[in-house]
N, C-alpha and C positions, 0 to 999 in steps of 0.2 A: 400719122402719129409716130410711129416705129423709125421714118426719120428724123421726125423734129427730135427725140430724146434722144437720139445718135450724133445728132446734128448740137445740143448741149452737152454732150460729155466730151464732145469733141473740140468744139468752139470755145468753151468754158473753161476748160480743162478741169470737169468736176473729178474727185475722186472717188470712183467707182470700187467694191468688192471685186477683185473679179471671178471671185466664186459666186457671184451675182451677177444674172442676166438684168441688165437696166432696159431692155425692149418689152420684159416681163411687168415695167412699173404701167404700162396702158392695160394689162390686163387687171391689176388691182382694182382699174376704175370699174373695167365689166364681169366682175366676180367674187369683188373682193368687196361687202358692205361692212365688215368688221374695223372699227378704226382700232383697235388694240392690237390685229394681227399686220393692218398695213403700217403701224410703228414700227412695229418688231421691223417689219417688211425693209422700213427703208433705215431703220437704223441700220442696215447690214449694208444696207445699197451706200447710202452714205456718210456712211460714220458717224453718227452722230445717235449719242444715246437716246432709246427712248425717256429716260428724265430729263433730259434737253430738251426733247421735245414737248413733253408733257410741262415742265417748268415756263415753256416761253407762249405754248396756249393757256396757261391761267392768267398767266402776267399780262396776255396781249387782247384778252378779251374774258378771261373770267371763265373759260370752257363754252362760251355762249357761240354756238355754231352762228348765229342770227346779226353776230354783234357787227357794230357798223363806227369807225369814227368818225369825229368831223373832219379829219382829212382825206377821208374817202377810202380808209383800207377795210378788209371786207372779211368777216368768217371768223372761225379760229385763230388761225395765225395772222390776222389783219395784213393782209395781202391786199396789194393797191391795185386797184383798176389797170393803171400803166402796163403791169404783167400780165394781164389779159392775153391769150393766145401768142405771149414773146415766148424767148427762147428756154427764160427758166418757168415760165407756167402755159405749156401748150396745151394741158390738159384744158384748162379754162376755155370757152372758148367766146362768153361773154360773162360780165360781170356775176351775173344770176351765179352762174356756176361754181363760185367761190364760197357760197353758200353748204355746196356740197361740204361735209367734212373730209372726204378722202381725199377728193382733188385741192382741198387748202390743204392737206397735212401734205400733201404730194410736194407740191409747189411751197408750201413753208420750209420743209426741210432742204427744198432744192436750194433754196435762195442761202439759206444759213449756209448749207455745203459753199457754197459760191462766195459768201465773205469770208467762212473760215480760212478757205485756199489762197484770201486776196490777204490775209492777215497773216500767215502762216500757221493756222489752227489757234489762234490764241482768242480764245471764245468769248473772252470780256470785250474784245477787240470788234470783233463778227457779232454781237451783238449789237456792240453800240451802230456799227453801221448798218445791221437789219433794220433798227428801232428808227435810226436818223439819215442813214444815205452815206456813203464815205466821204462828203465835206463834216463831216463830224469826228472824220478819225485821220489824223496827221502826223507824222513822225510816231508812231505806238503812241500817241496820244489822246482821249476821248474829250472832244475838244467842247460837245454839246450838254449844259446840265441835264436835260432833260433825259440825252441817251446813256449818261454815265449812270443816272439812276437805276434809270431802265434797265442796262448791265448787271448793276449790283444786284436786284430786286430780279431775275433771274439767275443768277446765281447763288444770291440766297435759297431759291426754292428750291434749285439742282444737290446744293448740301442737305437742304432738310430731308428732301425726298431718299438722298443714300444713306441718310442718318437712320431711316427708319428700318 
């Protein structure tokens, strides 16, 4: 485990805190059942606020750990089978496991870190290709209606929630 996540920050080029150990995110799985502390956890790991994260699990399933779409993505952050034991969700190690909330919040925030970086942080951008794959984002363009929605409709929750 402690090289595949070495083996993503490295291949990926995610960006990491570096006042955050990312070899410490396998221990989340075995100690850590709190999903509010492993937020915090990874918002630090990789940048990304916990109202981002909290904003794109209600959008992407309602908070329903359980939830499942017709295209096959799975849990909280509707994380697709495909990332199954790859390099942005090694945690998983079958499908069952994205059920888990901590390894989907693991592996959702990974994936988002991972389009932010491919978009230059421009998070309506890393959205739309979270929601639809990057043939939906061309020239800074959100080229899919269904992901530009998707976009807005987490970004609306990300305002409400700092608004409060």
């Amino acid at each position: 485990m402690r090289n595949k996540i070495l083996l993503s920050v490295a291949v990926l080029g995610l960006s990491i805190d570096a006042s955050a150990n990312p070899i410490n995110l396998a221990s989340i799985i075995a100690h850590e059942d709190n999903l509010e502390a492993t937020k915090q956890r990874l918002a630090r790991v990789y940048r990304v606020s916990v109202p981002t994260i909290n904003a794109l699990t209600l959008i992407e399933s309602s908070n329903n750990p359980r939830a499942r779409s017709g295209a096959g993505a799975h849990g909280l952050m509707q994380i697709n089978q495909s990332h199954v034991g790859g390099v942005l969700c090694p945690e998983a190690r079958r499908v069952d496991d994205l059920y888990n909330p901590v390894i989907n919040t693991i592996c959702g925030a990974r994936i988002l870190r991972y389009e932010l970086n491919r978009y230059n942080d421009d998070l309506a951008l890393a959205l739309a290709a979270y929601n639809g794959g990057p043939k939906c984002v061309r020239n800074k363009q959100i080229l899919c209606k269904e992901s530009r929605r998707h976009s807005e409709k987490v970004l609306l929750e990300i305002a409400r929630a700092l608004s409060n």
